[in-house]
C-alpha positions in Angstrom: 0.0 0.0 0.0 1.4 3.4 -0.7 2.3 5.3 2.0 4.4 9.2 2.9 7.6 6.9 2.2 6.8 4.9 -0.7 4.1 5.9 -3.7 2.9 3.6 -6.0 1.4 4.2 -9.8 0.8 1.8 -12.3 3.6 1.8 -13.6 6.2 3.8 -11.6 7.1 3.8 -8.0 7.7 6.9 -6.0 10.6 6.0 -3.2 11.1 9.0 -0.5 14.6 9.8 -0.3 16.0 9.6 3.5 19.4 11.2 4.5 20.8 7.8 3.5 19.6 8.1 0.1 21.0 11.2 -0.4 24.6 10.5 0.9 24.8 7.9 -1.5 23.7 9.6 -4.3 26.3 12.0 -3.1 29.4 9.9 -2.7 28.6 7.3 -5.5 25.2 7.2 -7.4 25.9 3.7 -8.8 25.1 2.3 -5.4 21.3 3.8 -5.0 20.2 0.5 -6.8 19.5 -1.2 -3.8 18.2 1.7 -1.9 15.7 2.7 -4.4 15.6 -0.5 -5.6 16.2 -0.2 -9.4 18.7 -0.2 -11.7 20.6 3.2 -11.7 21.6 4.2 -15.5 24.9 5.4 -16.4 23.5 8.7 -17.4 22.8 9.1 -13.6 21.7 12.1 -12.6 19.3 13.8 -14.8 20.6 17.3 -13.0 24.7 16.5 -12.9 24.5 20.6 -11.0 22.2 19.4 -8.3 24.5 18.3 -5.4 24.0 21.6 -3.4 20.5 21.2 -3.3 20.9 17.3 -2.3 22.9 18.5 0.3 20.0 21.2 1.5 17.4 18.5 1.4 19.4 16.5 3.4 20.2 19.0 6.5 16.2 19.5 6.1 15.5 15.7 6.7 17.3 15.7 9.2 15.2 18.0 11.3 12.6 14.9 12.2 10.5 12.6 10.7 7.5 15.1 10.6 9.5 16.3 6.9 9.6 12.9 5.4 7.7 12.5 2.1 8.0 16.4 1.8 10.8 16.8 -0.2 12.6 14.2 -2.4 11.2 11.3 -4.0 13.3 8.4 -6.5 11.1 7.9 -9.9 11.0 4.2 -10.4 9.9 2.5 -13.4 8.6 -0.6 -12.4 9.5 -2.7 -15.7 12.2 -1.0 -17.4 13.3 -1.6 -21.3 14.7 -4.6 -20.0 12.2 -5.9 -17.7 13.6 -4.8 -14.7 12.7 -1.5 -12.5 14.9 1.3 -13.4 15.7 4.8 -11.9 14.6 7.3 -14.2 14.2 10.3 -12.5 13.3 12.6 -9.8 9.8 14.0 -8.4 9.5 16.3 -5.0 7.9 19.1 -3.4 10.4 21.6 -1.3 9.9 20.9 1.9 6.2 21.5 4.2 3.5 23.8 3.2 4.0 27.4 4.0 0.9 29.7 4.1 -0.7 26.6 2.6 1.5 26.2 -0.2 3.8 23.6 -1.5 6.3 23.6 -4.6 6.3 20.5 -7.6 9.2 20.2 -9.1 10.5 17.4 -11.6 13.9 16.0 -13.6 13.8 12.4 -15.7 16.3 11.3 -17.8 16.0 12.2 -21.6 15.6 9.2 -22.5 12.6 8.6 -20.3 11.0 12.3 -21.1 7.8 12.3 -23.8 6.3 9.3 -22.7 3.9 10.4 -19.5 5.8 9.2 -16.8 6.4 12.6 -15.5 2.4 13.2 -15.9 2.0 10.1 -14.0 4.8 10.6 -10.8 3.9 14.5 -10.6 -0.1 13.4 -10.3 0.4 10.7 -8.1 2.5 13.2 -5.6 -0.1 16.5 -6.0 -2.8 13.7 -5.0 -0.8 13.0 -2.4 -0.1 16.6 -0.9 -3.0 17.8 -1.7 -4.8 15.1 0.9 -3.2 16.9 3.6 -5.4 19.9 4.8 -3.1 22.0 5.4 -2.3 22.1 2.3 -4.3 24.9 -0.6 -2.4 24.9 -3.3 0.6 23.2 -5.3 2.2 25.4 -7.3 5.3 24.5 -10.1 6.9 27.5 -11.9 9.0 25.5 -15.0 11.7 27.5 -17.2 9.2 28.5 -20.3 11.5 26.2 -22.2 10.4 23.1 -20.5 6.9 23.2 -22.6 6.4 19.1 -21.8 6.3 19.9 -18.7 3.9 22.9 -18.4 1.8 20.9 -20.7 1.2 17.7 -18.4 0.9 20.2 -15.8 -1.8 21.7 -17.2 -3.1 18.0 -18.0 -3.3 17.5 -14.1 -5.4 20.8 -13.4 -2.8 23.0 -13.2 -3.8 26.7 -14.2 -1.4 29.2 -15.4 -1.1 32.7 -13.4 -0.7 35.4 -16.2 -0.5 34.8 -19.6 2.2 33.2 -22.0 3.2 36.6 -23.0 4.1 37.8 -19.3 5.8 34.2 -18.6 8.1 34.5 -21.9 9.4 37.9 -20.6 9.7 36.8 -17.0 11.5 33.1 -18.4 9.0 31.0 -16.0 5.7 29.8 -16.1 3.7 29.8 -12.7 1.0 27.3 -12.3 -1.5 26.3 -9.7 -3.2 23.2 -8.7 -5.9 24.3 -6.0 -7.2 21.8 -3.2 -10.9 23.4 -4.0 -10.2 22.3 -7.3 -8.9 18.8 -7.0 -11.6 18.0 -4.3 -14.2 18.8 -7.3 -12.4 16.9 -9.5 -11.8 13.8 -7.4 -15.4 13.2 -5.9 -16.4 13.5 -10.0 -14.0 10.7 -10.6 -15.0 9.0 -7.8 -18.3 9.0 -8.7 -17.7 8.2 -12.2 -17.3 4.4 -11.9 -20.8 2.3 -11.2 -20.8 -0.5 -8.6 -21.0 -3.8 -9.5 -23.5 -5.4 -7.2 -23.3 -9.6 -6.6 -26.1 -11.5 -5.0 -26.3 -11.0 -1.3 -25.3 -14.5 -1.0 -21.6 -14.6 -2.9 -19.3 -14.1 -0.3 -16.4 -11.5 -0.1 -13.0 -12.7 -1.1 -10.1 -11.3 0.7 -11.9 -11.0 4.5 -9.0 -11.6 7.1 -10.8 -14.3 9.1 -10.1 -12.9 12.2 -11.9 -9.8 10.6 -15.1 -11.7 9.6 -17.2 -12.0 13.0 -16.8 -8.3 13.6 -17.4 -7.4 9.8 -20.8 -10.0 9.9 -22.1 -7.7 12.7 -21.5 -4.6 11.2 -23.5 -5.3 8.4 -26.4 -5.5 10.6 -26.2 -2.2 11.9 -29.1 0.3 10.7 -28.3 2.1 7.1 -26.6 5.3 8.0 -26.3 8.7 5.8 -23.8 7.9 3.3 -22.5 11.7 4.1 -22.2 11.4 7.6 -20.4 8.4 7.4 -18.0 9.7 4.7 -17.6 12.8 7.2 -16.8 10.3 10.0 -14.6 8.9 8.2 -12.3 11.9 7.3 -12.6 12.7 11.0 -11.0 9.2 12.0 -8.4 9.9 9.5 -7.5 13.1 11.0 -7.5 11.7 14.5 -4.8 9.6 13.6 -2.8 12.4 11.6 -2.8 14.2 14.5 -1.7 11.4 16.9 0.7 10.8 14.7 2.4 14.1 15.4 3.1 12.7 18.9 4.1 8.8 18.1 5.6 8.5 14.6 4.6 4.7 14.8 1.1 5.9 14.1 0.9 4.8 10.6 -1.5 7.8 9.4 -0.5 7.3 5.8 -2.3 4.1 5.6 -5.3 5.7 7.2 -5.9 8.2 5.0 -5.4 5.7 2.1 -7.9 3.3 3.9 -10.4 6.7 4.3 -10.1 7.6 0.8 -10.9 4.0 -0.4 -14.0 3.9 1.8 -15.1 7.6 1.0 -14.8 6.5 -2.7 -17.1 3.4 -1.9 -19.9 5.6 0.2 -19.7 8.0 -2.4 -20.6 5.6 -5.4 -23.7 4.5 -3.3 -26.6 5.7 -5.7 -30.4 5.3 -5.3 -30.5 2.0 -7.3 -27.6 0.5 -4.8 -28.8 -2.9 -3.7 -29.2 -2.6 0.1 -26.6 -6.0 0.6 -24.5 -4.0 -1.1 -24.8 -0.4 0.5 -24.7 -2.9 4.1 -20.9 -4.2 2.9 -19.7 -0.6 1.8 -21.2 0.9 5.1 -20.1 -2.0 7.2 -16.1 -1.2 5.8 -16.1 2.0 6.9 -17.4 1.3 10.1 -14.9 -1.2 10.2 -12.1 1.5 9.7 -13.8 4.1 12.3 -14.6 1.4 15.3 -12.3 0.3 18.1 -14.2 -2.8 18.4 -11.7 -4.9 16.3 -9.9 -6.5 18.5 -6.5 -4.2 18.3 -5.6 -0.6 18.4 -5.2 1.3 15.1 -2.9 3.8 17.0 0.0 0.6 17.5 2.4 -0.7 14.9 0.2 -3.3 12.5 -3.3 -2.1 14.4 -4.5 -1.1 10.6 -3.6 -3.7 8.4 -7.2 -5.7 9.0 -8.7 -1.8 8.0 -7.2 -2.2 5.6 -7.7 -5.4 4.0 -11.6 -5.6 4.9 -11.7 -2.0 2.9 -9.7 -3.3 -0.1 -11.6 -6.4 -0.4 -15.4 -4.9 -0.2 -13.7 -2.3 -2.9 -12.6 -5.7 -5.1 -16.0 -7.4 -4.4 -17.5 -4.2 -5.6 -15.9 -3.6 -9.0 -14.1 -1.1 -8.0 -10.5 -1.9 -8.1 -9.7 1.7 -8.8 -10.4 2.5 -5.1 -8.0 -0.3 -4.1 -4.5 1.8 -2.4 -1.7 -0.2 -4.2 0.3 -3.1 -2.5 3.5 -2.7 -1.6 
């Protein structure tokens, strides 16, 4: 499952660079491969003038884990030309929001450029700092000559502040991607996909068994507001953002994957939902919000059943899409 230090795509893998990372990178790049676990190409790095800023990113990480999955991230392509994951680039934002604003920036090799895998990393890293509330706005300001670039921005949402004209005279674009914005656009593509709806009787693959006896009473519970539950939801995620500020072991990053896979789910419910089937989708995200599971979801491990009882309803369901990758 993704998570702040590892993102996953369908076909690349976003791996958060730590200060050990970066001191290899620093002292010999050849030896990333097992850190980032691809093969690192000769051409190696796609910025050979970037080892000050390595070193700035590095003094930053090392001011607590709070900063992790705020700066640098490895771009991973999970089958290379050869078969094998490759390092192709870099993806990061430059460092925590300030005033509610954070900073994309992005460098693949050439040889990897033109064929939406800087679309596809950039994306999967707005999504993922723009699900932090603190955060309004992602902003990228690319050299004017780096039209790819500007151009899958503005395939993500991106809008341009000014016009061409002013950003050829000034030598950089500046570009938005608003939270407002990418809210709208993720409950429409949430809603997008329909439910597919087995019989009441065709059992859900996937259940941990030691899930099942608390997941069969759930689904007994009375039908709920599919709003208040989604709201209930996003609360339960935030608690455990918030106690992760005081234990780091809180694994908050998986909650909020877990909440976003069960909001997706509640928010698919329409009027010709099935009740069986509006029962399992309400009975996961009671599953993720109750403390009646047997273990804490504030310890080490206490959200892995979440987890799994969310994904599987979401697989039942059709909806794969909602599923947060595997690690």
């Amino acid at each position: 499952m993704s998570s702040a230090r590892r993102l996953v795509t369908e076909r690349l893998v976003l791996a958060t660079a730590t200060p050990q990372h970066l001191l290899v990178e620093l002292d010999d790049p050849s030896k990333l491969q097992p850190l980032v676990g691809g093969t690192v190409p000769s051409q190696w790095p796609p910025d050979p003038e970037g080892s000050a800023r390595l070193r700035e990113t590095m003094e930053r990480l090392h001011q607590g884990p709070q900063e992790i999955g705020w700066w640098l991230r490895y771009v991973v392509l999970r089958r290379g030309p050869e078969g094998q994951p490759v390092l192709i680039g870099r993806v990061g934002l430059e460092g925590r929001p300030v005033d509610g604003e954070v900073r994309v920036e992005l460098e693949l090799l050439p040889e990897f450029a033109g064929q939406g895998y800087g679309r596809e990393a950039a994306g999967r890293l707005v999504d993922w700092a723009l699900d932090h509330r603190e955060v309004e706005r992602v902003i990228a300001e690319p050299s004017v000559s780096r039209q790819e670039w500007i151009r899958e921005l503005l395939e993500l949402g991106f809008e341009r502040e000014g016009d061409e004209l002013s950003d050829a005279e000034r030598g950089t674009a500046r570009l938005r991607r608003r939270r407002e914005a990418w809210l709208r656009d993720s409950v429409a593509l949430r809603r997008g996909a329909k439910l597919v709806a087995p019989g009441p009787n065709q059992a859900i693959a996937g259940l941990p068994q030691l899930a099942r006896e608390v997941f069969e009473r759930l689904l007994t519970e009375p039908l709920r507001d599919p709003d208040d539950l989604c709201r209930e939801v996003r609360l339960y995620a935030e608690m455990l953002a918030n106690a992760a500020l005081d234990d780091p072991s809180v694994d908050h990053e998986l909650g909020r994957d877990i909440a976003r896979t069960c909001e997706g789910l509640l928010m698919a419910i329409t009027d010709a939902t099935p009740e069986h089937t509006r029962r399992q989708i309400q009975a996961a995200a009671r599953y993720f919000v109750t403390e009646e599971d047997g273990d804490s979801d504030l310890e080490i491990g206490g959200l892995d059943e979440d987890a799994a009882v969310a994904n599987a309803v979401a697989e039942h369901l059709g909806r794969s899409d909602l599923v947060a990758n595997a690690d």
